[in-house]
C-alpha positions in Angstrom: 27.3 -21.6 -16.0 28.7 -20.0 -12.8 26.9 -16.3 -12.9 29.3 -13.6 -11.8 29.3 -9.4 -12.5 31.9 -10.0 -15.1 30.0 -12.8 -17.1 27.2 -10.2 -17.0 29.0 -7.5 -18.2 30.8 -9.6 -21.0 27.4 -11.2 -22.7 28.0 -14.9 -21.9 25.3 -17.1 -21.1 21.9 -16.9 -21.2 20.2 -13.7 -21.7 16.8 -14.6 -20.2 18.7 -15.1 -16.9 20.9 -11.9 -17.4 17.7 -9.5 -15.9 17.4 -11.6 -12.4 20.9 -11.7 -12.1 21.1 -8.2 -12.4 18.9 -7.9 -9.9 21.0 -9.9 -7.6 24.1 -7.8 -8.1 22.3 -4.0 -7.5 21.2 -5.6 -4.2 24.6 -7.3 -3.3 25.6 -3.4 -4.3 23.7 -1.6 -2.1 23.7 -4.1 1.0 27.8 -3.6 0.8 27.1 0.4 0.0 25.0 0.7 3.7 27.6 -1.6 5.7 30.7 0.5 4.4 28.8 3.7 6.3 28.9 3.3 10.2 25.9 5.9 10.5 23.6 3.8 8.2 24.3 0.5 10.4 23.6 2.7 13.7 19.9 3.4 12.3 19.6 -0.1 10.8 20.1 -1.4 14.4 16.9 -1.4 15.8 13.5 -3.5 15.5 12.7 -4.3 12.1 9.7 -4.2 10.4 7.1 -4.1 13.4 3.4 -3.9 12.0 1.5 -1.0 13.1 -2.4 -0.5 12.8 -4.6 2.2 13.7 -7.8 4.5 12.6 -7.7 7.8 10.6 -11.2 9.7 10.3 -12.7 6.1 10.7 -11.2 4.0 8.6 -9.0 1.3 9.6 -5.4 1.5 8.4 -2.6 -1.3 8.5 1.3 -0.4 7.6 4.7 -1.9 8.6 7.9 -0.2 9.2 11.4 -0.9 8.1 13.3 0.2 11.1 12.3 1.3 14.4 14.4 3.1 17.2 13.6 4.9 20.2 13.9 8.6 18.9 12.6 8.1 15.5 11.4 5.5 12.5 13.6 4.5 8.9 11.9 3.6 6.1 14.2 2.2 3.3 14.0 3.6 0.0 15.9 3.2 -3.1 15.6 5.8 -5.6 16.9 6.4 -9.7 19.0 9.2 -8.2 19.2 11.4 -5.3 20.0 14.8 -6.3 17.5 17.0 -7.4 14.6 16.1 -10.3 12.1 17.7 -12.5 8.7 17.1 -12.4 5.2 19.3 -13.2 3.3 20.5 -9.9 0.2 23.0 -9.6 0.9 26.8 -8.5 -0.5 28.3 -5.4 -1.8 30.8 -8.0 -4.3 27.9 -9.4 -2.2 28.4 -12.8 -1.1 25.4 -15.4 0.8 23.4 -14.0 4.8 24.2 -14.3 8.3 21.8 -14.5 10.3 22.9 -11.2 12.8 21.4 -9.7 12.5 19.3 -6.4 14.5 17.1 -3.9 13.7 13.4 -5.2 11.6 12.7 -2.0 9.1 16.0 -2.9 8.7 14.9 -5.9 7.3 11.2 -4.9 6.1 13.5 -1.7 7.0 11.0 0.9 5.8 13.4 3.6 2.4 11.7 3.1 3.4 8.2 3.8 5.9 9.0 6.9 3.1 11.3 8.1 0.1 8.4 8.1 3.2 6.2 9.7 3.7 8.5 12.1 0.3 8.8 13.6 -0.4 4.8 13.3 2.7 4.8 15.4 1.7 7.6 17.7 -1.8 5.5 18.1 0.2 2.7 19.4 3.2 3.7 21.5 1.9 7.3 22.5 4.6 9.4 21.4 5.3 11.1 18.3 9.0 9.7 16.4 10.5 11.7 13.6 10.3 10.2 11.0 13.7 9.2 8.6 14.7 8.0 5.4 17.5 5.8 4.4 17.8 5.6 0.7 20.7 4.1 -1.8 20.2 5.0 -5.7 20.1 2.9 -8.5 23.4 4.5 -10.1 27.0 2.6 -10.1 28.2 2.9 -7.5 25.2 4.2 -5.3 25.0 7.0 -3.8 23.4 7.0 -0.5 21.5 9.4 2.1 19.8 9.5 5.4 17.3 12.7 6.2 15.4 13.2 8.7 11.3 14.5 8.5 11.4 16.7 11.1 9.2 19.6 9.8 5.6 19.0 11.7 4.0 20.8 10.4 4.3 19.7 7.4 3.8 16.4 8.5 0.3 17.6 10.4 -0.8 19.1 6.8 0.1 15.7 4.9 -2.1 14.0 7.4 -4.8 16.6 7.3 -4.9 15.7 3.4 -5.0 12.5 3.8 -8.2 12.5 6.3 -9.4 14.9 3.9 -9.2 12.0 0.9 -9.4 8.6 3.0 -13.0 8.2 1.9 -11.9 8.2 -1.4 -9.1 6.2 -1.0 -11.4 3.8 0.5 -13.7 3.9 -2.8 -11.0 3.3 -5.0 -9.6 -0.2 -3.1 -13.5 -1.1 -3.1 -13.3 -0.6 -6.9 -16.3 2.8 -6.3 -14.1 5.3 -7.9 -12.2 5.2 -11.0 -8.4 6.5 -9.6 -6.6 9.3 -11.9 -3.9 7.9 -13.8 -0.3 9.1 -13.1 3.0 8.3 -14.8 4.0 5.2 -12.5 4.7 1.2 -13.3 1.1 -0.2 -12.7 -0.7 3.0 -14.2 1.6 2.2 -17.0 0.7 -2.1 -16.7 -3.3 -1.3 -17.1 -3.0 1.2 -19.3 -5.9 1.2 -22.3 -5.7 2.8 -25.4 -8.0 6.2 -26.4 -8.1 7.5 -29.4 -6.2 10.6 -29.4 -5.8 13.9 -31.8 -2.6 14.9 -32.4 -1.7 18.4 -30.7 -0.1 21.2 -33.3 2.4 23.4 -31.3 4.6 24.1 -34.4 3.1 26.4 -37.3 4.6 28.2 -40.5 5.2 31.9 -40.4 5.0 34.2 -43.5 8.6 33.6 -44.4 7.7 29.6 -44.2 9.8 29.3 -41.2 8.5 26.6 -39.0 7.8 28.4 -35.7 6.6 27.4 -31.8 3.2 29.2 -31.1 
């Protein structure tokens, strides 16, 4: 059988081959989204994926770029969506943490990687780049976005942490230090069950209303 969108989307054929060819069609989707937008194809016109090494607090580091121009850098990035998203950070007051509302990128905190890109860079040609996204969602159709890093100082206080924590880092690829588990696909692969107690939030009142705490 001949695999199109519309086979897909009616149920015919195989099911096992349904998921790859899925696959297939979000790609084909957000290759054509990106050459529709003459911007995109400007910063998609330079050297692709050069490989950049370098040393941070003395430890070696290798990473590879998707795009690189004279002014700046593009890493590619597709995202669930790219409006805003909830997610639970800590509180300059030391506080629980609380559910705010953040730009997608903040909430994966991509500052970090552009800003140990940047300096691998800077290590090799010299000269600091501002760093840039490209990023297509997963919705349909995709949305699409380009944005541009070019807050230093945040990027010099992303790279300060990560000097700070290379060590560890380090410790955890050598299989020294057990890394904390987050919410992400291979925390979620290795994953081991604990026993766990469940937590009561909800109680009776005097009127035996059920009630939140």
């Amino acid at each position: 059988m001949i695999y199109t969108k519309t086979t897909w989307k009616n149920g015919q054929g195989d099911p096992a081959k349904f998921k790859k060819f899925a696959y297939i069609i979000k790609a084909d989707e957000v290759i054509a989204c990106l050459r529709a937008d003459e911007l995109a194809m400007r910063f998609l016109s330079g050297e692709a994926q050069p490989i950049l090494t370098g040393e941070i607090n003395g430890i070696m580091w290798k990473g590879k770029l998707d795009i690189l121009l004279d002014t700046c850098f593009v890493d590619l990035k597709t995202a669930r969506t790219l409006g805003k998203v909830w997610c639970k950070v800590l509180m300059p007051d030391g506080g629980k943490p609380r559910n705010v509302e953040l730009d997608w990128y903040e909430e994966r905190n991509y500052w970090l990687q552009l800003a140990v890109y940047q300096e691998l860079l800077r290590q090799k040609i010299g000269k600091q780049l501002v760093p840039c996204i490209l990023a297509v969602s997963k919705e349909d159709p995709p949305d699409k976005d380009f944005i541009a890093f070019d807050n230093q100082h945040r990027l010099d206080q992303e790279l300060e942490f990560n000097i700070k924590n290379a060590q560890r880092y380090t410790d955890i690829k050598n299989g020294k230090v057990e890394p904390t588990a987050i919410d992400c696909d291979y925390c979620r692969s290795v994953k081991k069950l604990t026993y766990k107690t469940a937590r009561s939030a909800i109680g009776f009142d005097e009127n035996g209303m059920r009630r939140v705490w």
